[in-house]
N, C-alpha and C positions, 0 to 999 in steps of 0.2 A: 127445161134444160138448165142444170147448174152454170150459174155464170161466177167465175172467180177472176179478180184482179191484182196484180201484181204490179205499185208503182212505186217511181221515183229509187227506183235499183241499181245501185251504183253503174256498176258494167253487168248488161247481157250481152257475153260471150256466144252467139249463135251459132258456130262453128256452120252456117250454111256453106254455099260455095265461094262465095264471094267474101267469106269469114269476117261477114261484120261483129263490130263489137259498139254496145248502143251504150248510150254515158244517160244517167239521169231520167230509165227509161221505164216500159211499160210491157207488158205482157197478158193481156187476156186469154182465158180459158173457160171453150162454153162445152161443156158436157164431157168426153173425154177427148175433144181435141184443143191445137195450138188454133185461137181465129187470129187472133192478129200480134205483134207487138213493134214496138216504135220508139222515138223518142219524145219528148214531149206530151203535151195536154194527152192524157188515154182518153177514149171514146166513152160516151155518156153511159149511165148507169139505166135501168138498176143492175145490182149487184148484189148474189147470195153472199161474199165476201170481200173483202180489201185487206188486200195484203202488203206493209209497210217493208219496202225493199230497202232503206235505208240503212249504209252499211255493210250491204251486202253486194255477193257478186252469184250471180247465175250464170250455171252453166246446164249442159243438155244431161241428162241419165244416163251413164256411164253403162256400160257393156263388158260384163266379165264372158271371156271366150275361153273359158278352161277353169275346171272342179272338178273334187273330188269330195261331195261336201262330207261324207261318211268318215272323211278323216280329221276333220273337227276333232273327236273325241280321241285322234293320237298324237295332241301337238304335244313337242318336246319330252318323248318317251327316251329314256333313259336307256341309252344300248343303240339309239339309231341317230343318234344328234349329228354322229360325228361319219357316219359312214357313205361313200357314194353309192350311186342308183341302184345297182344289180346286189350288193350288202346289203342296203337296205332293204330293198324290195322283200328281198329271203328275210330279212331278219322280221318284217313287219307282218309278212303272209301268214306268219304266227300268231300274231294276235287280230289281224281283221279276219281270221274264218271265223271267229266267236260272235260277227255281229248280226242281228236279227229285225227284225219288224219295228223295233221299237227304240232301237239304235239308230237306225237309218231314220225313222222319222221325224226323232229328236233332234239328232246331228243336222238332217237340212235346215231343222227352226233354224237352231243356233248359227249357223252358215247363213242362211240367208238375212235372216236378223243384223250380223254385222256388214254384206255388204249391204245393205240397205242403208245404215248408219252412213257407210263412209261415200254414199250417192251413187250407188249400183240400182238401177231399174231394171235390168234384165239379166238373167244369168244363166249360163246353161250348167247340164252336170254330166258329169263321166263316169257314170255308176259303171263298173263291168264285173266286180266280185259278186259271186251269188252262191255262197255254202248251201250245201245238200239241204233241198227241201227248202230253203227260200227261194221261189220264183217269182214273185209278186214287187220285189223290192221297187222297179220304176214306179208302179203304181202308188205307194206309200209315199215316196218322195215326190211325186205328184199333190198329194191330198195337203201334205204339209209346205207345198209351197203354195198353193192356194192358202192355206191360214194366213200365212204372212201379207202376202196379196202382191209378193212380186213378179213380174212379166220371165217367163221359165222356158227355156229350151233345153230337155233336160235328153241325154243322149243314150240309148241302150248298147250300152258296154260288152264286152264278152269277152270270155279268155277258153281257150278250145284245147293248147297245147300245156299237159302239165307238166313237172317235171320228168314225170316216167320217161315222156316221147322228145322229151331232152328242151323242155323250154324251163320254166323257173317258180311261177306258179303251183303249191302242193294238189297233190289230186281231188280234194275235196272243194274245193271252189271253182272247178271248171264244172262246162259244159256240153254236152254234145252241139255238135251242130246242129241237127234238126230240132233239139229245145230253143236255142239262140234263136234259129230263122222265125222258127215258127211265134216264138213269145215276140222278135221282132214286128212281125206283119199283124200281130194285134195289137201293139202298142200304136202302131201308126194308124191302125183300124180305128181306135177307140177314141182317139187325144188327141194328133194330129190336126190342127187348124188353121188351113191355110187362107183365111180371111184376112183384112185389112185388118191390122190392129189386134188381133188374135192375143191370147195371153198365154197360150200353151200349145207350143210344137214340139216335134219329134224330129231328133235324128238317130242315126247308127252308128257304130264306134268298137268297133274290133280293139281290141286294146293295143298289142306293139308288137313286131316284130318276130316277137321272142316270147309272146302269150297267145298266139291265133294261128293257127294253116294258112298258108297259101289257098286253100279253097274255101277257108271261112271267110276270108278278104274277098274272091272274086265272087264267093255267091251272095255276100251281104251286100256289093256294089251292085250287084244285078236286083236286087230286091228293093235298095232305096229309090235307083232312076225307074224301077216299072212304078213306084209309090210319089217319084216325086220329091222324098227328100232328101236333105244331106248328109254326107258322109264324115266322119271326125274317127284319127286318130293319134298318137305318139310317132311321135318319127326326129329322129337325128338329133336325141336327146345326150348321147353320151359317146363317146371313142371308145366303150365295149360295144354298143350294139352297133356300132359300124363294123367292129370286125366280127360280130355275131352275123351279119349280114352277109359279110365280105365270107366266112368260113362257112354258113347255112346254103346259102344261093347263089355264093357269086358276083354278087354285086352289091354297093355301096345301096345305103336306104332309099335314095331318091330314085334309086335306077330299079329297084327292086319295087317299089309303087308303081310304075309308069307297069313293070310287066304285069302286074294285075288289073290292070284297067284302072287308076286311082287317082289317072293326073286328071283333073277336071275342076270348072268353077265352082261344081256342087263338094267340094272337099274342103275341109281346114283339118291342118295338122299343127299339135303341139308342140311346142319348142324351139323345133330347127335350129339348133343350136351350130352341128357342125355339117355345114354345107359350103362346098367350094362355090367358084362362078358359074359352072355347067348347071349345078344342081338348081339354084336361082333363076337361073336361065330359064333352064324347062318349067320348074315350076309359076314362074312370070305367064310364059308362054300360055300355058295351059290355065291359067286362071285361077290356080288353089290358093286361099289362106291359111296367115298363119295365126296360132294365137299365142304372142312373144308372155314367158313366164320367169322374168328379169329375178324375183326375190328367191322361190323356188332354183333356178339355175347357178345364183350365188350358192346356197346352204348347201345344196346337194356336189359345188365344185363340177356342173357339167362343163362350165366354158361361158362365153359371151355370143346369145347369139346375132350374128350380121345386120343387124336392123336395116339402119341407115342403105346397105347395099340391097337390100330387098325393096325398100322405101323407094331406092332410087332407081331399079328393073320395073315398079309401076305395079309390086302385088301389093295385094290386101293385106295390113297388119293388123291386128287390135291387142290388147292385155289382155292379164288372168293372174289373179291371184294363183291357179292352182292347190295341191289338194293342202290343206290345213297339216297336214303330218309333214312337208316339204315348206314349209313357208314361214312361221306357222301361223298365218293369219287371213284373216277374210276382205282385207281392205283395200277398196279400188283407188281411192285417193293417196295412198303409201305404196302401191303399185306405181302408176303412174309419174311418181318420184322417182322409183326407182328406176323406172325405166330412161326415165330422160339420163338419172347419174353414170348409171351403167355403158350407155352407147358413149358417154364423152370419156369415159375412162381409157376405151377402146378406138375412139377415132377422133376423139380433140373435144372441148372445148361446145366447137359450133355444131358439132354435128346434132344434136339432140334440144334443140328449144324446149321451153316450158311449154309452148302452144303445139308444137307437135306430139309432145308426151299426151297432154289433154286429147288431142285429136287423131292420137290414138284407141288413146280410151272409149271415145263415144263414136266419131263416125268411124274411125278406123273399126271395131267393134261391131259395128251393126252390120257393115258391108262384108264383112266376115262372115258373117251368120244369115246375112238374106232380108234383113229386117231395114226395108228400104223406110218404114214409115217412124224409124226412132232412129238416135244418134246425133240430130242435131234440131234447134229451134228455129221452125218455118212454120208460116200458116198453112193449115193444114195435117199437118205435123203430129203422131201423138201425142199426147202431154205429159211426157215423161222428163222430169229436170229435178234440178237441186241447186238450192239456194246455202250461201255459205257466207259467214261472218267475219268481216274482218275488221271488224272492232275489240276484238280480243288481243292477249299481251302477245302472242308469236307474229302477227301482224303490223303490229306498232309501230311504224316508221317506213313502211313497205310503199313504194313509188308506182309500183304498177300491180293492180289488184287482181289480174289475172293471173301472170307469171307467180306473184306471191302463193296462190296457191300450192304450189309445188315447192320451189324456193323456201317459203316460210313453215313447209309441215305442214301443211293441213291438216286434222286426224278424222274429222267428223261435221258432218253435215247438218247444216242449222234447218235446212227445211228440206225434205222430199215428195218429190210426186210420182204417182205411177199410174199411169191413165186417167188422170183427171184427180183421182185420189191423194190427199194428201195423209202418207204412212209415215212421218217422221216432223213433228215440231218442238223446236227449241232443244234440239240436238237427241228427242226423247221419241222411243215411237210409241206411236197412237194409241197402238193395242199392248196396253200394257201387261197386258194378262200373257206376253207371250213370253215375259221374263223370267215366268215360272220356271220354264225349259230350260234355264241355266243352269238350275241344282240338280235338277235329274238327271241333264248331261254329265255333271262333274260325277253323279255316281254311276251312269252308266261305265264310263270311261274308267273309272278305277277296277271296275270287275273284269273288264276288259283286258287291261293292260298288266294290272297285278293278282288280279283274280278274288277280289275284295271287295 
């Protein structure tokens, strides 16, 4: 069994429960788990490696809880920069029916490539577009997240109502329902791994409101609990589709999940941006996550959503970059900025600590998604972390090397691990051969978007 050592580390930030943080410390890794870490003399050798923590600050592997990694190849499209959700959406529907096998393949490199960079070990995706005759797409972004060798919870997406039957979506990128179910209960059949430590699970994800039926919602909830897994979708992302809600069903978004059977621990929804106290309430209640999408909710002008009042009801919150066409970028450590800047804009100052944005990110993250054995550094633990340099010029002067994280920009991560795996040193990753995929994305994305 591979033994790797980690000493003499400035701060390991462990984000356990008791959120110690170790000064001048140590970190062992035998195979792909955490055995121990401490302060002081580490435990005798031998040792496949030693790794010079000096300067550096460790933290746990960050947890992205909401993607769309296919939108990689539409950041900053000309015509959608400036427009909100439901403008956008239409305007964009246009050019993602064009995307195929090899789009999607490329676009998750590139996606996960950068969260990796910026110390994302696990990420899930919201794949739901599937143009006539691509059905295979989970499974492509599956194969390309194994290249990269990041830890994937990637979600099978749907959209059922097009615009014909007055949702928003053109008709060529929906689904039937019995395609969805059925391509659903193989994807869980084939990939689903509910082991300790697993690198690749499944969940389901009806897309919004205003993209799915009321019976594509209630049969895909009956399909994950007979299967076991989780449930993910869009919810209370905008003040149109609350009054899409409000004029379609009757009820505000939160109220109209609960009539589908969707309030439950096995659910994360993204954004919740505009939710009153009832809505928190129940959702509390009922044990759903959420995953807050701070950068995305800027650009798109949805609103600011309630962090701190969700934080303080006792749900699950974690990050998300979200889809690269809304954001437009891949970065967990510029998320995480954002999201502490965003909650003090909205409620002071104190509401939004550096170490809560962090713990956000990785356990807040994990506990979202199910993933009891990542999000924070414990023996036992997987070995999922990142190590970060603050001997560099945006740190110069910085008094406390955790908060500096955030405070000082971070952009990228000096060292990553991902089950044992070290995928990223000296800010570079490993497999350099994956760089390739940058220039084919950039022509992918031009034929796409301009037709060139």
């Amino acid at each position: 069994m591979k033994r790797i050592l980690f000493r003499d580390v400035e701060v390991i930030a462990t984000f356990d429960p008791q959120g110690q943080e170790l000064k001048k410390a140590w970190l062992l890794v035998e195979g792909n788990r955490i055995a121990g870490l401490g302060e002081g003399p580490p435990p005798t050798g031998p040792y496949d490696e030693i790794i010079d923590g000096r300067d550096r600050v460790m933290i746990p592997g960050m947890v992205n809880t909401h993607h769309h990694l296919y939108q990689t190849l539409f950041r900053a499209v000309p015509g959608a920069q400036d427009k909100k959700l439901f403008d956008w959406l239409i305007f964009l529907y246009e050019r993602w029916r064009g995307i195929d096998e090899e789009a999607v393949y490329v676009s998750t490199v590139v996606g996960l490539m950068e969260l990796l960079l910026s110390g994302c070990t696990l990420s899930t995706d919201h794949l739901y577009l599937f143009p006539q005759g691509k059905r295979n797409l989970i499974d492509v972004e599956i194969e390309a997240a194994k290249e990269v060798g990041i830890r994937f919870h990637p979600t099978r997406g749907s959209m059922s109502l097009s615009r014909k039957e007055g949702g928003l979506p053109p008709e060529d990128v929906v689904q039937t329902e019995e395609e969805i179910l059925a391509d659903s209960e193989r994807l869980i059949l084939r990939y689903h791994d509910r082991s300790f430590g697993a690198m690749l699970r499944i969940a389901l994800a009806p897309c919004s409101p205003f993209s799915v039926t009321p019976s594509l919602m209630r049969e895909t909830a009956k399909l994950a609990r007979n299967h076991g897994v989780l449930l993910h979708t869009h919810l209370a992302e905008t003040l149109d589709e609350e009054a899409f809600c409000l004029g379609k069903f009757g009820k505000r978004p939160v109220g109209y999940l609960a009539d589908l059977d969707w309030l439950g621990p096995d659910v994360w929804i993204a954004h919740a941006v505009h939710l009153n106290s009832q809505d928190i309430e129940k959702l509390a209640k009922a044990g759903v996550g959420v995953a807050h999408c701070p950068s995305s909710n800027m650009l798109l002008g949805s609103g600011i959503a309630p962090i701190p009042e969700m934080l303080a009801a006792g749900m699950k919150v974690g990050l998300a970059v979200d889809g690269s066409a809304s954001n437009d970028a891949s970065n967990m450590i510029r998320e995480a900025r954002q999201a502490m800047l965003l909650s003090r804009v909205r409620y002071g100052a104190e509401a939004m600590p550096a170490r809560k944005a962090l713990w956000m990110a990785t356990v807040g993250g994990a506990r979202v998604m199910g993933w009891e054995e990542v999000g924070s550094l414990e023996p036992g633990k997987c070995a999922d972390l990142s190590l970060w340099d603050i001997s560099t010029l945006e740190f110069a002067g910085a008094a406390d090397p955790v908060a500096a994280l955030l405070h000082c920009a971070a952009q990228y991560a000096d060292l990553v691990m991902v089950n044992g795996e070290i995928l990223v040193r000296g800010g570079e990753l490993v497999k350099s051969e994956l760089y390739r995929y940058v220039s084919r994305q950039r022509e992918i994305a031009r034929r796409l978007v301009h037709g060139v």
